[in-house]
ZAVEXTI-588585 format. One record per residue (C-alpha): x, y, z; residue number from 1; residue in one letter. Coordinates in steps of 0.001 Angstrom, whole numbers, plus 500000, padded with zeros to 6 digits. Example, Ala and Ser with C-alpha at 12.3 -4.5 7.8 and 13.67 -1.06 7.14 Angstrom:
<sites>
+--------+--------+--------+-----+---+
|     c1 |     c2 |     c3 |   k | r |
+--------+--------+--------+-----+---+
| 512300 | 495500 | 507800 |   1 | A |
| 513670 | 498940 | 507140 |   2 | S |
+--------+--------+--------+-----+---+
</sites>
This chain:
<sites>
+--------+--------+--------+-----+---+
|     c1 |     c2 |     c3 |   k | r |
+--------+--------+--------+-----+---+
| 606810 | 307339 | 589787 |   1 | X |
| 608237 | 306930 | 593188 |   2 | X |
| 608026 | 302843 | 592854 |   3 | X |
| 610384 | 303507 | 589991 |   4 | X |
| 613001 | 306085 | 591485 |   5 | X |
| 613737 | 304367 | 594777 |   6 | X |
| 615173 | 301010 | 592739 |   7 | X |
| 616820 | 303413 | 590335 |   8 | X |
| 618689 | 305465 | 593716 |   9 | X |
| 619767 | 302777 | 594848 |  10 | X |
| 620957 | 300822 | 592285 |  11 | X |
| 623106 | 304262 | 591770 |  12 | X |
| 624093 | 304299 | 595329 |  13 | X |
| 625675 | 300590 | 594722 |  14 | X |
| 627363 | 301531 | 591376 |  15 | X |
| 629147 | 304406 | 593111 |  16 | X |
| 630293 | 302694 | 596142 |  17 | X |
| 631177 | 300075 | 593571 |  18 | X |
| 633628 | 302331 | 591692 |  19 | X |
| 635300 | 304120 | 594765 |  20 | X |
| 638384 | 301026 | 594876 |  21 | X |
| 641323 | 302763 | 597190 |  22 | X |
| 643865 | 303719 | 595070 |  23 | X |
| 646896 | 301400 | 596066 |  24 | X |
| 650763 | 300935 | 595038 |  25 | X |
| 652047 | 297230 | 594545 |  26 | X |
| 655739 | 297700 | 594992 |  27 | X |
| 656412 | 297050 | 591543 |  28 | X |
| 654531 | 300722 | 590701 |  29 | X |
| 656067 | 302547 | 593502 |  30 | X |
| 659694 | 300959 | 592196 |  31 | X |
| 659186 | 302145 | 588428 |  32 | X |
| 658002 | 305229 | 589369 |  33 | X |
| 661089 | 305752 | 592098 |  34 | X |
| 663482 | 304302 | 589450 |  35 | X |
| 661583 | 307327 | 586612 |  36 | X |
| 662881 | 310243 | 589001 |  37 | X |
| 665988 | 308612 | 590488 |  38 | X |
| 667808 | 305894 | 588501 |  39 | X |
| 670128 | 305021 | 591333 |  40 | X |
| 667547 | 303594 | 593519 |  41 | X |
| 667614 | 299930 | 594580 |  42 | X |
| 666521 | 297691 | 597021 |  43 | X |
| 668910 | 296276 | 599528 |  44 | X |
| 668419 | 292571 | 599826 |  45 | X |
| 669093 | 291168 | 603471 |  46 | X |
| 672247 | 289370 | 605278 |  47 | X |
| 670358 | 286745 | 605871 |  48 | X |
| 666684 | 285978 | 607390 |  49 | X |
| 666758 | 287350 | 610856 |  50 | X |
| 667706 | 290599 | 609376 |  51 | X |
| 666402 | 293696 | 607767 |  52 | X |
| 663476 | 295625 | 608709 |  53 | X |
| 660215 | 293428 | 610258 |  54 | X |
| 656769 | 294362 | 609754 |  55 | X |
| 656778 | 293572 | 613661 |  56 | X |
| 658925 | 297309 | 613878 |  57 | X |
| 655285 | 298748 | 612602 |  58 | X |
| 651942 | 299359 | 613096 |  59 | X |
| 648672 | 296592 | 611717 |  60 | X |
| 648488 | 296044 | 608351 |  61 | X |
| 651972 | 295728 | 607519 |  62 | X |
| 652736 | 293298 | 604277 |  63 | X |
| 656245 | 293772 | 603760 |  64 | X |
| 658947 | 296294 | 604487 |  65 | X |
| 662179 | 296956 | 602589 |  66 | X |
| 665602 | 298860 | 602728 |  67 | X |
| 665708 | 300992 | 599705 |  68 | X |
| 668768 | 302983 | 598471 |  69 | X |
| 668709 | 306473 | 597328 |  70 | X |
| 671915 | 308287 | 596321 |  71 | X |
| 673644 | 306172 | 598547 |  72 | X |
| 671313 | 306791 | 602004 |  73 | X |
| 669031 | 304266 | 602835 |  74 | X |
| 665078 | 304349 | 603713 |  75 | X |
| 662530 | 302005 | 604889 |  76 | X |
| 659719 | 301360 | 602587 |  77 | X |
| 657066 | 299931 | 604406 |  78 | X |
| 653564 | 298236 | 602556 |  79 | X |
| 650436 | 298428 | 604112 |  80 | X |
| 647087 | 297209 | 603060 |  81 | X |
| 645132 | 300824 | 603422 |  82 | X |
| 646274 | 303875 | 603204 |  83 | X |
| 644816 | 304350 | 606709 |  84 | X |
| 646798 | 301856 | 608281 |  85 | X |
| 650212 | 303928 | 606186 |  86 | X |
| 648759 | 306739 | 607409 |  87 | X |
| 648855 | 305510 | 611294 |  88 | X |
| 651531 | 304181 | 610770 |  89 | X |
| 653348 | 307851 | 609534 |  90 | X |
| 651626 | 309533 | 612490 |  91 | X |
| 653718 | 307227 | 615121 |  92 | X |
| 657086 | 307661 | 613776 |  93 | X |
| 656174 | 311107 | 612334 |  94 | X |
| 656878 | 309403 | 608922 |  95 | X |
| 655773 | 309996 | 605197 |  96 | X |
| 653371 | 307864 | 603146 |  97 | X |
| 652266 | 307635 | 599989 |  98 | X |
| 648785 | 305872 | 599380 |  99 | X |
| 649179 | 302710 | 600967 | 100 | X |
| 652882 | 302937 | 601885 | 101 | X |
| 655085 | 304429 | 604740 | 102 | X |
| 658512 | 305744 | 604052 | 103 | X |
| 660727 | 305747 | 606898 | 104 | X |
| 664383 | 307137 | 607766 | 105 | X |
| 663431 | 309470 | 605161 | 106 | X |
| 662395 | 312626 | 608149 | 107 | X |
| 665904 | 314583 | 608931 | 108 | X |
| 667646 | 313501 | 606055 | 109 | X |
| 666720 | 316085 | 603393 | 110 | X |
| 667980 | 314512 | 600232 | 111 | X |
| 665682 | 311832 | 601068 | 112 | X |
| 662740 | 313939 | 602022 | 113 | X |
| 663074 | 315479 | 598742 | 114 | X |
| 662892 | 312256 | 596648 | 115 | X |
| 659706 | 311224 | 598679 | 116 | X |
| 657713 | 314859 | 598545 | 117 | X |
| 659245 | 315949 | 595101 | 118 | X |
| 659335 | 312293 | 593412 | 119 | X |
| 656452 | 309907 | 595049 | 120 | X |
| 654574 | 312812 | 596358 | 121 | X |
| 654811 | 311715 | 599667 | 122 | X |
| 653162 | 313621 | 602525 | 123 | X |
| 653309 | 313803 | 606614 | 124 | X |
| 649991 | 313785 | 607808 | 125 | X |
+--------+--------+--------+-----+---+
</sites>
């Protein structure tokens, strides 16, 4: 009986770890569901190359970051590849994240700290 139940345990230990995928935003999601609760955001599209915000402003991990628009104030929405890394990344600049992505600008401004706890859910860890 035991020959049996150790293949069996741990064929359910690799099924579970299987299943537990981190829950991630591709911007695309995190747009639509901004857009949902606030139809006048947009993003902001660069002057030119050189400008704009840099994943070399943040922490490792960065994949993009972006100048969104909000009732007319601007934020920094920053993709990361874990939600660790977001979450870091909020802790230095006493930030918000949600899941796998760090909102900056938003902290002082409350308008925008509104839309990110109220709309995205976004939290200060």
């Amino acid at each position: 009986m035991k020959i049996i139940l150790v293949p069996f345990i741990a064929a359910l230990s690799l099924l579970g770890a299987a299943c537990t995928k981190e829950q991630k935003y591709t911007k695309e999601q995190l747009y639509k569901i901004a857009v949902a609760a606030e139809p006048t955001v947009t993003f902001i599209l660069p002057s030119g190359m050189k400008t704009g915000p840099s994943c070399t402003d943040y922490a490792e991990g960065c994949v993009g970051a972006h100048t969104v628009r909000v009732r007319g104030l601007d934020l920094i929405a920053v993709e990361f590849e874990t939600t660790a890394q977001a979450v870091y990344a909020a802790k230095k600049i006493r930030g918000y994240y949600v899941l796998n992505w760090l909102l900056d600008d938003v902290t002082g401004e409350p308008i925008l700290e509104k839309f990110a706890t109220e709309s995205l859910e976004a939290k200060k860890p």
